[in-house]
VEXPA-959983 format. One line per 5 residues: their letters; for each residue x negated, y, z negated of N, C-alpha, C. Coordinates in pm, 1 decimal, padded with zeros to 6 digits. Layout:
N
a) X Y Z X Y Z X Y Z | ...
This chain:
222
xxxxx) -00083.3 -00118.8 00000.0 00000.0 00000.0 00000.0 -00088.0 00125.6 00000.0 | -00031.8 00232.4 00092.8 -00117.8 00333.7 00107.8 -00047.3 00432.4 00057.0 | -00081.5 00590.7 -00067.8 00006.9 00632.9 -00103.6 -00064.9 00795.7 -00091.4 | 00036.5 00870.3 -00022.1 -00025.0 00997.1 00024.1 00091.0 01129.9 -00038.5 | 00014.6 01228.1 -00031.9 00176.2 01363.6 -00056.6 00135.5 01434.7 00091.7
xxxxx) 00264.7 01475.8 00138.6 00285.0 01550.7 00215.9 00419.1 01650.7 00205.6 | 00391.3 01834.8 00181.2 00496.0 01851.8 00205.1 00590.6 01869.1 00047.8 | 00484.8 01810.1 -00017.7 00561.6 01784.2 -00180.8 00607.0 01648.9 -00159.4 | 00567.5 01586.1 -00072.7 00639.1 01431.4 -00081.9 00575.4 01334.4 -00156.8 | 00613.8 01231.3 -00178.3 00523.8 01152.0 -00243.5 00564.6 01017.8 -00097.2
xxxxx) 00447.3 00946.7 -00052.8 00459.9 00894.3 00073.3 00391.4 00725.6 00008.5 | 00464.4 00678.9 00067.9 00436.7 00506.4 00033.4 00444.7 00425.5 00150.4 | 00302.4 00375.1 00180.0 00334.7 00299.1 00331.4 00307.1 00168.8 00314.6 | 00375.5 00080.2 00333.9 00352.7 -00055.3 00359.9 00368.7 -00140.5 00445.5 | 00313.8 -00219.0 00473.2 00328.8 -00357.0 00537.1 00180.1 -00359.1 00689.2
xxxxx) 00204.0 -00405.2 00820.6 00137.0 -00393.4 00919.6 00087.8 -00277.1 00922.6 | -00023.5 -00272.9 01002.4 -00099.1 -00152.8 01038.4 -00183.1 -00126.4 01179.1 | -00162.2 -00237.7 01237.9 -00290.8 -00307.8 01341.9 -00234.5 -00344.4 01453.5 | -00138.5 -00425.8 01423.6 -00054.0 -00491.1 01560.6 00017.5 -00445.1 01585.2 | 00077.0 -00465.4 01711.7 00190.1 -00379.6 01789.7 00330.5 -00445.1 01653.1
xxxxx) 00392.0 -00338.3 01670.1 00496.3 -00307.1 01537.3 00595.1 -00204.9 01539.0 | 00693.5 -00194.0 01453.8 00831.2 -00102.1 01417.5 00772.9 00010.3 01305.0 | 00799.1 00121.1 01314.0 00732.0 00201.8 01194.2 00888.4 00229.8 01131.6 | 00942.8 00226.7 01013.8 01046.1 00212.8 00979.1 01036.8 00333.0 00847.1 | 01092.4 00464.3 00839.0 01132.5 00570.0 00776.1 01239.1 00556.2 00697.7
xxxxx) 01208.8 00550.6 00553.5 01325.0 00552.5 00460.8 01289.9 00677.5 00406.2 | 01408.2 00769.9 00373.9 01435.7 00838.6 00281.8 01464.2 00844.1 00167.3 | 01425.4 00877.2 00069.9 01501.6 00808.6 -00090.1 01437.5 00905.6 -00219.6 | 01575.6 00884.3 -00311.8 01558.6 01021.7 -00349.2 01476.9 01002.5 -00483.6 | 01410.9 00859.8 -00529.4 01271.9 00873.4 -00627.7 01202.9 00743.7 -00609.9
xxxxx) 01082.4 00707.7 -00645.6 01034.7 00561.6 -00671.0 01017.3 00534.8 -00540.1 | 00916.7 00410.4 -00549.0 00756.7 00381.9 -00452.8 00842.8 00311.0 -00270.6 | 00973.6 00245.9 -00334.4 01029.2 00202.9 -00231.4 00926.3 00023.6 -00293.4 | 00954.8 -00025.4 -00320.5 00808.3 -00151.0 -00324.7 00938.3 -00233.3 -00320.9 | 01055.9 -00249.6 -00429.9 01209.0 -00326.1 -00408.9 01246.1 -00324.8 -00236.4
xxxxx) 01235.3 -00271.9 -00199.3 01298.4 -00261.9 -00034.3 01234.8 -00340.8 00025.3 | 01048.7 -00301.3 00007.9 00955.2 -00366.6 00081.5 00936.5 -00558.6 00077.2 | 00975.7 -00557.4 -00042.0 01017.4 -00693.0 -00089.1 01073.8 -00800.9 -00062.9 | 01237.9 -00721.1 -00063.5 01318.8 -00755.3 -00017.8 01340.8 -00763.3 00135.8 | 01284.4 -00724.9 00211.9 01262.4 -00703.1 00353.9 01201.8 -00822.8 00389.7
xxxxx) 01016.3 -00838.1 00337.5 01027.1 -00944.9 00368.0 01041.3 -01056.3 00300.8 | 01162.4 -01083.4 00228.7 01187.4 -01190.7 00248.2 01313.4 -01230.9 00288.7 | 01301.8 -01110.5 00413.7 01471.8 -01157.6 00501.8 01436.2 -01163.2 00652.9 | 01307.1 -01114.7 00708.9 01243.9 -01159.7 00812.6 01083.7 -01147.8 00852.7 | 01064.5 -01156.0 00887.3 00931.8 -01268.5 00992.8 00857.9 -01158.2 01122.9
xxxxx) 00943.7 -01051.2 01109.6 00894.3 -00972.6 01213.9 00732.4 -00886.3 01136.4 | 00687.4 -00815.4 01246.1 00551.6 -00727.6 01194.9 00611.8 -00582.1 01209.0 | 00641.0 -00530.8 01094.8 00647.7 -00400.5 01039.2 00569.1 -00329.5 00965.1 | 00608.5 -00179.6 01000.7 00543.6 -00094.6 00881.3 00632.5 -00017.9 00823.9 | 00647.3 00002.2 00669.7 00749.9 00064.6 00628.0 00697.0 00195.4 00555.0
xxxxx) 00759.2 00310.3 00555.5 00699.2 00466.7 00502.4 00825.4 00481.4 00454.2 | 00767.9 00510.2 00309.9 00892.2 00543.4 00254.1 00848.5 00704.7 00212.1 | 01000.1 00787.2 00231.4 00967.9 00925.1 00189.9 01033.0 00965.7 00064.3 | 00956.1 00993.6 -00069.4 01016.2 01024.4 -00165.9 01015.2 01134.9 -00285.9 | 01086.5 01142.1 -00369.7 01126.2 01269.8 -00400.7 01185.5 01384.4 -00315.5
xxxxx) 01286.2 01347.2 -00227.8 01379.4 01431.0 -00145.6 01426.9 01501.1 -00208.4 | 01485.0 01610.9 -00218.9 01603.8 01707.0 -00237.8 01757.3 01689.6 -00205.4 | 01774.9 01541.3 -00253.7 01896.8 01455.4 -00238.7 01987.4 01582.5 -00190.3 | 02042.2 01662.0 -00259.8 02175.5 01722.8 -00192.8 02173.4 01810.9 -00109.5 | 02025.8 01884.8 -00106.5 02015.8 01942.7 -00004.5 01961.3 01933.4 00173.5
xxxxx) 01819.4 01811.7 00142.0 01727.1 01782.3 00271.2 01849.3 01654.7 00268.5 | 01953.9 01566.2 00254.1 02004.2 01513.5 00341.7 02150.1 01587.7 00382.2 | 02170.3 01651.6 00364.7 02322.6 01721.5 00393.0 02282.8 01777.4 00515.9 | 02382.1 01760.6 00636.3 02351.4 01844.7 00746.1 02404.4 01998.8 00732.4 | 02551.7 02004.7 00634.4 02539.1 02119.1 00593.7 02623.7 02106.7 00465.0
xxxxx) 02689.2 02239.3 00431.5 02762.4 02228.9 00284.0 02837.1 02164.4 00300.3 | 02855.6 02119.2 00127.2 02952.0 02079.5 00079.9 02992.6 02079.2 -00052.5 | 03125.3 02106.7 -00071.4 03114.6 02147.7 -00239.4 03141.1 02039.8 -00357.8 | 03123.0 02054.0 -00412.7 03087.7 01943.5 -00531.1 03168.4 01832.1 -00569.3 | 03178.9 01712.6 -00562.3 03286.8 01649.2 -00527.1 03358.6 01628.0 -00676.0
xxxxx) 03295.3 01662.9 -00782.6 03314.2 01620.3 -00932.2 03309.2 01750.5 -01003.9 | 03400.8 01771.8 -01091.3 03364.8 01886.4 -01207.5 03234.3 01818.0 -01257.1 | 03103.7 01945.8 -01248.7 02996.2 01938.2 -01306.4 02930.6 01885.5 -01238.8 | 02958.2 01848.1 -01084.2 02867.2 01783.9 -00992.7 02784.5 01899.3 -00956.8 | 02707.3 01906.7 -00865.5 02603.2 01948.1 -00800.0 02684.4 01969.7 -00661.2
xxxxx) 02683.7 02087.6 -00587.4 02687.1 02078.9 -00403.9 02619.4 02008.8 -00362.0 | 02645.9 02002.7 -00240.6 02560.4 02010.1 -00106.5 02516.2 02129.5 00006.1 | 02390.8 02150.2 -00020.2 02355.2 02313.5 00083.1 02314.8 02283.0 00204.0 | 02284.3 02200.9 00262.7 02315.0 02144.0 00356.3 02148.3 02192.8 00472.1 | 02022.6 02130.9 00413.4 01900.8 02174.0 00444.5 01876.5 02064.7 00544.2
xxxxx) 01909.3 01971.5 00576.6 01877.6 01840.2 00652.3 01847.5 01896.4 00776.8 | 01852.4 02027.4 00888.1 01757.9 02057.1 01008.0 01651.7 02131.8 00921.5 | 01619.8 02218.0 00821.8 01511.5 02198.7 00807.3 01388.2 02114.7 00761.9 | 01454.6 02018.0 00704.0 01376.7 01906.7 00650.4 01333.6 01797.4 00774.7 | 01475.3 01778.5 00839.7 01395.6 01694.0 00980.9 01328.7 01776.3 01038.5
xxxxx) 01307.9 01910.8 01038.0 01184.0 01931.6 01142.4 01036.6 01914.4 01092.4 | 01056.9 01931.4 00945.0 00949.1 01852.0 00835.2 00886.9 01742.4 00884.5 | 00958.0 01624.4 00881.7 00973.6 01508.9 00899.5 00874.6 01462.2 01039.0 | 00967.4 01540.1 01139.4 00890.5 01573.7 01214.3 00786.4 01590.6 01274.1 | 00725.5 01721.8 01252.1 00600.7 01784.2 01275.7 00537.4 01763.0 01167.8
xxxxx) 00491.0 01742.8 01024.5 00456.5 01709.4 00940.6 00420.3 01548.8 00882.2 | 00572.9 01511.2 00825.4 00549.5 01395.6 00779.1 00499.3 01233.4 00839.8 | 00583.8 01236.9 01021.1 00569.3 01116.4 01059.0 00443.9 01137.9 01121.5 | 00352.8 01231.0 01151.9 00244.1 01210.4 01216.1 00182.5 01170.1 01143.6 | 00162.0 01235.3 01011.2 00076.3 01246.9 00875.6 00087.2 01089.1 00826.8
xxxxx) 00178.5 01029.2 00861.8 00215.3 00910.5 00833.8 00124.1 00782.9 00999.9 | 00169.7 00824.0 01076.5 00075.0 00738.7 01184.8 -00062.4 00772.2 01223.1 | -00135.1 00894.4 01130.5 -00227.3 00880.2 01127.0 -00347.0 00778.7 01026.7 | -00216.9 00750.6 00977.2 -00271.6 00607.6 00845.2 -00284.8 00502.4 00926.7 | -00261.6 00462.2 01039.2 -00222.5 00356.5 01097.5 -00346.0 00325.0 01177.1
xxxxx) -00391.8 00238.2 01212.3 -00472.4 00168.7 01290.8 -00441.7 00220.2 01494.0 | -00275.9 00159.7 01482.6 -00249.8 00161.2 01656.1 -00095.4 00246.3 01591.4 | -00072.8 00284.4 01691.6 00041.2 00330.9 01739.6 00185.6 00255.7 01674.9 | 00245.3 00283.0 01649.1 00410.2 00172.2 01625.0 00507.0 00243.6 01780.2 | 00528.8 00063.9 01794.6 00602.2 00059.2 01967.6 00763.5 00159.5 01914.3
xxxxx) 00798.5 00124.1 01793.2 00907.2 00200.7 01763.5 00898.5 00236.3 01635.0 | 01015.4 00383.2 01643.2 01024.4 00444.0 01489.3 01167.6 00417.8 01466.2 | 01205.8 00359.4 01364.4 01345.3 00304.8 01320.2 01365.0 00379.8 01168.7 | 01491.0 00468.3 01180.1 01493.2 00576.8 01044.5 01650.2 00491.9 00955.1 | 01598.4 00500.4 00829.5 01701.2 00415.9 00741.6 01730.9 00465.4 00646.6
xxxxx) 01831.6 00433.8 00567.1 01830.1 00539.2 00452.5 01968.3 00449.5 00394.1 | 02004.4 00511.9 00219.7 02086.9 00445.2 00188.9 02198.6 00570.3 00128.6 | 02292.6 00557.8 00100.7 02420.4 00702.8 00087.7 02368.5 00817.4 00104.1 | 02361.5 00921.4 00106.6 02362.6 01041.1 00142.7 02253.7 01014.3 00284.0 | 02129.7 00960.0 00253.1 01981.7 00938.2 00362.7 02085.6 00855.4 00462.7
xxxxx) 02162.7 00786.4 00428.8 02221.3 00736.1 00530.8 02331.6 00788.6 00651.2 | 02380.8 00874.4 00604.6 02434.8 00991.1 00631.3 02316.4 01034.7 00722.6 | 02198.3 01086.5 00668.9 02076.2 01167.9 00763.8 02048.3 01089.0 00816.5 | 02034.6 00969.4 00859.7 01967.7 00887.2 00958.6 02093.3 00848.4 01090.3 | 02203.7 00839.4 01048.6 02315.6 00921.3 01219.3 02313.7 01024.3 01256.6
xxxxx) 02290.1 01130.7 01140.2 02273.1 01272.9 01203.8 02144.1 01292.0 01271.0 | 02034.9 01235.2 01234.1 01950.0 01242.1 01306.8 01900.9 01210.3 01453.5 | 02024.6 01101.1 01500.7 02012.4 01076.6 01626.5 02090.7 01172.4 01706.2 | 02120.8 01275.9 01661.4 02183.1 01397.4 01705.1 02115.1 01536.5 01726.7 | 02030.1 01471.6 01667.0 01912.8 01627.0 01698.7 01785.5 01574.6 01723.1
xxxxx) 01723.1 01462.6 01756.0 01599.3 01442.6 01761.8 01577.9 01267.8 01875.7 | 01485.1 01258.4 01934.4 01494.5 01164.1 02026.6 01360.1 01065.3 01966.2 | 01320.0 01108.1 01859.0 01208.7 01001.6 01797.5 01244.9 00883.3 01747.5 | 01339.3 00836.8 01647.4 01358.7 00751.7 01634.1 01517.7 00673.2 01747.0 | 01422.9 00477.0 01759.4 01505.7 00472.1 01861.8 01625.7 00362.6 01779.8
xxxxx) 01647.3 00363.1 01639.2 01753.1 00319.5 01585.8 01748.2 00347.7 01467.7 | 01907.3 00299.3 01389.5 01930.5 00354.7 01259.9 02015.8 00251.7 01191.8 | 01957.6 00257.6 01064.7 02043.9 00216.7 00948.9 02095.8 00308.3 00861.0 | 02253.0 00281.4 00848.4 02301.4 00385.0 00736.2 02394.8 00251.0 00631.5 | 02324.3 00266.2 00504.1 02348.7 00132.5 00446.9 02419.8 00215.5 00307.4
xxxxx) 02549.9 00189.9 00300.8 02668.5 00238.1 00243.3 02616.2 00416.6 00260.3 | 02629.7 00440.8 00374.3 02666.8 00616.5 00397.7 02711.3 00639.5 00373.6 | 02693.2 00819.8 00349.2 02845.8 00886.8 00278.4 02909.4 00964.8 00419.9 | 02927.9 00844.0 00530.0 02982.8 00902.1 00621.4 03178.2 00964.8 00585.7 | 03151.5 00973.1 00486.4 03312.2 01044.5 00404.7 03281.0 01216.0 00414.3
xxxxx) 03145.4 01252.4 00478.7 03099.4 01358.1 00484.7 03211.8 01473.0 00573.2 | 03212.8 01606.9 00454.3 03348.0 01685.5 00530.3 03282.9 01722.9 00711.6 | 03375.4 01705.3 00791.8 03390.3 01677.2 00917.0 03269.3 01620.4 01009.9 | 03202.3 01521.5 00914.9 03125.1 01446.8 01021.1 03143.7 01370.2 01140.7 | 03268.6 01276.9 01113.2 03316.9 01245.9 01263.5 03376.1 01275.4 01327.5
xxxxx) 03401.1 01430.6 01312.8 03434.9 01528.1 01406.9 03302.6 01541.9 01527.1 | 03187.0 01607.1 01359.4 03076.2 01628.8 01458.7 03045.3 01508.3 01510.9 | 03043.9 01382.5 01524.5 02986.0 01286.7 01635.8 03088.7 01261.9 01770.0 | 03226.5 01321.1 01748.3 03325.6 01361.2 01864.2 03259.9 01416.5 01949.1 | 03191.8 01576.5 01899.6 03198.0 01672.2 01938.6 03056.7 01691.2 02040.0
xxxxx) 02954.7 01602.0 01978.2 02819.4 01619.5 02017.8 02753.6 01510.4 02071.1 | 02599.1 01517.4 02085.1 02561.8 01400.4 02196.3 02433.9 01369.6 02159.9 | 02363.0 01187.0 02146.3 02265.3 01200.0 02097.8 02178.3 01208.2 02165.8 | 02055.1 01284.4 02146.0 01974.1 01341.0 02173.3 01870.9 01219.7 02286.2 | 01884.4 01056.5 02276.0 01879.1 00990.9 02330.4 01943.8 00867.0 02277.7
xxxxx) 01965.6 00787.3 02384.5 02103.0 00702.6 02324.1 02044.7 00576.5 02236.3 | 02101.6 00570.6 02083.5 02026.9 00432.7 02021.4 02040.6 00286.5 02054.1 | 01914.8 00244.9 02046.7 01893.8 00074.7 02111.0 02061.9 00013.8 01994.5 | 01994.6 00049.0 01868.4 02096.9 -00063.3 01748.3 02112.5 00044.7 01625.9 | 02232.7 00074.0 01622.4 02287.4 00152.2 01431.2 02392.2 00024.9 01358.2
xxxxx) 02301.5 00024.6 01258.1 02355.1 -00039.6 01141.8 02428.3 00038.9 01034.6 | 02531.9 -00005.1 01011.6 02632.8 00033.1 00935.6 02693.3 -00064.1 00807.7 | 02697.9 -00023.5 00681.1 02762.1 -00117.1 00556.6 02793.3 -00025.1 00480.7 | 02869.8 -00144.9 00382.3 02964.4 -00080.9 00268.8 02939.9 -00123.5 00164.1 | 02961.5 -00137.2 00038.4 03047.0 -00222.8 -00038.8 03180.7 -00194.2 -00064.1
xxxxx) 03234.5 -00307.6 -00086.2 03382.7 -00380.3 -00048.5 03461.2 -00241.0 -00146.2 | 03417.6 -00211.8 -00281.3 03472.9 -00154.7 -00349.3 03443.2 00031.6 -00311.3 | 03405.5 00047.1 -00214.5 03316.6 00230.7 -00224.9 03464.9 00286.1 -00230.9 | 03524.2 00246.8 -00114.7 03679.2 00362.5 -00085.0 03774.1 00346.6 -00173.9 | 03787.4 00223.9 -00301.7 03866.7 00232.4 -00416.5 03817.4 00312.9 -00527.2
xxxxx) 03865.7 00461.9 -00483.7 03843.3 00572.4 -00588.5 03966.3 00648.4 -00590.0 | 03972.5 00759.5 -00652.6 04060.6 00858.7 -00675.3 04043.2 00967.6 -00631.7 | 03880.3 01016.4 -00565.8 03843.9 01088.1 -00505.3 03907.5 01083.3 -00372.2 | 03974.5 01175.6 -00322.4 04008.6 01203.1 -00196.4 03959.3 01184.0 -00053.4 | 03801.5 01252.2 -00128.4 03692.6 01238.2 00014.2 03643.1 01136.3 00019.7
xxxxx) 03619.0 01058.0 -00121.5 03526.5 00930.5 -00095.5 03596.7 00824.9 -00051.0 | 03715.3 00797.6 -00090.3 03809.6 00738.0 -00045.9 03835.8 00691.7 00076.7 | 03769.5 00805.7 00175.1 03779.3 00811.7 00312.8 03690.7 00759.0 00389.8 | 03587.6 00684.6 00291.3 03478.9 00613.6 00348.6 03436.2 00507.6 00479.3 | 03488.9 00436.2 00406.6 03566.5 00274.4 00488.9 03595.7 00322.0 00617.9
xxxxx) 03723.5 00412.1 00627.1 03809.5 00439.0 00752.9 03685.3 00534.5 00861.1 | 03623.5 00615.0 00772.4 03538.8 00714.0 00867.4 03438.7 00628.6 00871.1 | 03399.7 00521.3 00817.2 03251.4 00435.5 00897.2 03350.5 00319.8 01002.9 | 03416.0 00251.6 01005.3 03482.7 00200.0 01116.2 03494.1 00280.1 01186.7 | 03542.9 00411.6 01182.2 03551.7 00470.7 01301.4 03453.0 00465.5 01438.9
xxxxx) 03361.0 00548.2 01317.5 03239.0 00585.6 01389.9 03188.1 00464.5 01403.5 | 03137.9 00342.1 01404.2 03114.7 00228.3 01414.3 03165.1 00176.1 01559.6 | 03319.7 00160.8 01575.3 03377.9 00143.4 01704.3 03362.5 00208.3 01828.6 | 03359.1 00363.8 01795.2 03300.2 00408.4 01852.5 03175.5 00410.4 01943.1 | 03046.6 00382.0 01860.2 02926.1 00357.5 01906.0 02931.0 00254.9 01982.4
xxxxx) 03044.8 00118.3 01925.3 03074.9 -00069.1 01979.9 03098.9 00022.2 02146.1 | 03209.1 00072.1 02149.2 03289.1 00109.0 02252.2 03221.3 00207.0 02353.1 | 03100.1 00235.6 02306.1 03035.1 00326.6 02440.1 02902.9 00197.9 02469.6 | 02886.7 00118.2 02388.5 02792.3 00003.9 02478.1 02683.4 -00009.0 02364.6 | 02680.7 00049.8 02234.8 02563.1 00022.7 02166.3 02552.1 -00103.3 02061.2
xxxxx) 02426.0 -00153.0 02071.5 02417.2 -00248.6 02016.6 02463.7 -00229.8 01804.9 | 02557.3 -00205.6 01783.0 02612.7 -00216.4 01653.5 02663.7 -00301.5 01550.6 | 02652.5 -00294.9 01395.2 02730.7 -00389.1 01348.6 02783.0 -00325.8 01231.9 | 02871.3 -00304.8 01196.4 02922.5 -00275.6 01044.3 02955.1 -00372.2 00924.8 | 02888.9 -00382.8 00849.3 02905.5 -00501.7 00733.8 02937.9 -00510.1 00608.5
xxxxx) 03014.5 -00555.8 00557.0 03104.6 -00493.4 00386.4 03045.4 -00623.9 00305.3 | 02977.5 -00561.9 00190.9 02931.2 -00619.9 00103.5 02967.5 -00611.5 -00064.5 | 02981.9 -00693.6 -00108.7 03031.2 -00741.1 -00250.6 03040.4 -00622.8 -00324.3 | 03063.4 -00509.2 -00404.2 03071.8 -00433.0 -00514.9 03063.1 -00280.2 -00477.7 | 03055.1 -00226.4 -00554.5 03062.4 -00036.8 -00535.8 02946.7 -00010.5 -00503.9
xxxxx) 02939.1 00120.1 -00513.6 02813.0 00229.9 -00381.8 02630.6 00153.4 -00469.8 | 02694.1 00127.5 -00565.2 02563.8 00140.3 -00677.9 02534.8 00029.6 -00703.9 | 02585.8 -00127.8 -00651.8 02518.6 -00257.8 -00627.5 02438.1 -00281.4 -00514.4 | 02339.4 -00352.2 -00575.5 02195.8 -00427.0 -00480.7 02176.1 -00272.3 -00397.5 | 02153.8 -00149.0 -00408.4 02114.3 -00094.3 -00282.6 01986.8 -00089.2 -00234.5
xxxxx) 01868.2 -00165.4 -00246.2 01765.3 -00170.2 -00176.2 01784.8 -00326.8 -00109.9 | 01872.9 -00434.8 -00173.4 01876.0 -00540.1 -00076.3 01966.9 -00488.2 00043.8 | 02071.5 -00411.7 00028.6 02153.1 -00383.4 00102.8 02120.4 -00321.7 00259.6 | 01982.8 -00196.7 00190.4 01919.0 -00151.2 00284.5 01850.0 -00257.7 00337.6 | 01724.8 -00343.3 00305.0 01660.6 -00402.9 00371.1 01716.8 -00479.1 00493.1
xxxxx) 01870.1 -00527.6 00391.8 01944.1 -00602.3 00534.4 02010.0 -00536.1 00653.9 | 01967.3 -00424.6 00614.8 02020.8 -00329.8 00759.1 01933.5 -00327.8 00839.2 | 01780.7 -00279.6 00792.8 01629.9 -00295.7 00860.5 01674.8 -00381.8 00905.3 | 01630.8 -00542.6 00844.2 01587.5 -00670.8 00891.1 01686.8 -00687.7 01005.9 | 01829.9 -00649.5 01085.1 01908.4 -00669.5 01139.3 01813.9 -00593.5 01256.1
xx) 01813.7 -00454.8 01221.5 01763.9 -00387.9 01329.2 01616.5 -00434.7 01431.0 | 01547.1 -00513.2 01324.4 01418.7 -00549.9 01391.7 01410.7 -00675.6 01447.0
């Protein structure tokens, strides 16, 4: 494991370095990522490299824009996620493949609720990475699948992975509630213009297994 700051980040890279390979971008909002890396492989066999980016600005670097607090005493959303992907960007992923031996044949961006959320929006403004996992997203985000109506990705993705758990949309919350229905949507959607997709509902609420959950979105994608 190679562990660098960039940016105020704290950067954790693991796995391949040498052979032709997937460079795989998680976002996450504390800790080394080493549970993911783990769990990854021991769900496939492929040659990866995984960079995890951490200590994010959870409500702000993944929000594409506002949103107001979904809880008395919650926190907003200010909605910094184009300036942070241009971070990401010009900053972090080079800073990140300059650790590397060769090149990675692909960059695959993943993330788990809110990061997951930023890793569809991201195929909306940027043509670097050529797939995505959003592993229980808060695609309940106010008018996000409007904006994927409305707009076009920046180049079209090979494979987006999509999950739940079974329990996220049994709340009382209004918006969260809306989970389920706004990731099928957008899910069919992507099925229905030709992309390689899958959406998958898994056992318990937002806050069970989420680094196995993620890995099994990776491991699908690679």
């Amino acid at each position: 494991m190679i562990k660098m700051i960039i940016d105020g980040k704290n950067i954790y890279i693991y796995g391949e370095k040498e052979i032709p390979y997937s460079l795989v971008i998680i976002n996450t909002f504390q800790g080394d990522g080493s549970e993911i890396f783990n769990a990854l492989k021991s769900l496939t066999d492929k040659d990866f490299c995984l960079a995890v980016v951490s200590d994010i600005d959870w409500n702000d670097e993944m929000a594409p824009w506002e949103c107001p607090p979904l809880y008395k005493d919650d926190v907003p959303c200010t909605g910094g996620a184009d300036k942070y992907l241009d971070k990401l960007i010009k900053d972090i992923v080079p800073s990140v493949k300059g650790e590397l031996v060769n090149a990675p044949e692909k960059i695959i961006i993943a993330g788990y609720s809110l990061a997951g959320l930023f890793a569809v929006y991201s195929l909306y403004k940027t043509d670097l990475f050529c797939s995505a996992v959003s592993a229980s997203g808060s695609l309940w985000f106010p008018d996000f699948m409007e904006y994927t109506d409305n707009n076009s990705f920046i180049k079209r993705p090979e494979k987006v992975y999509f999950s739940l758990g079974d329990k996220e949309a049994k709340t009382k919350n209004q918006l969260l509630s809306t989970v389920e229905n706004r990731t099928t949507e957008i899910y069919e959607k992507y099925r229905n213009m030709g992309i390689d997709t899958v959406f998958e509902m898994n056992p318990g609420n937002h806050f069970k297994d989420a680094s196995f959950r993620l890995a099994k979105g990776i491991a699908w994608i690679l």
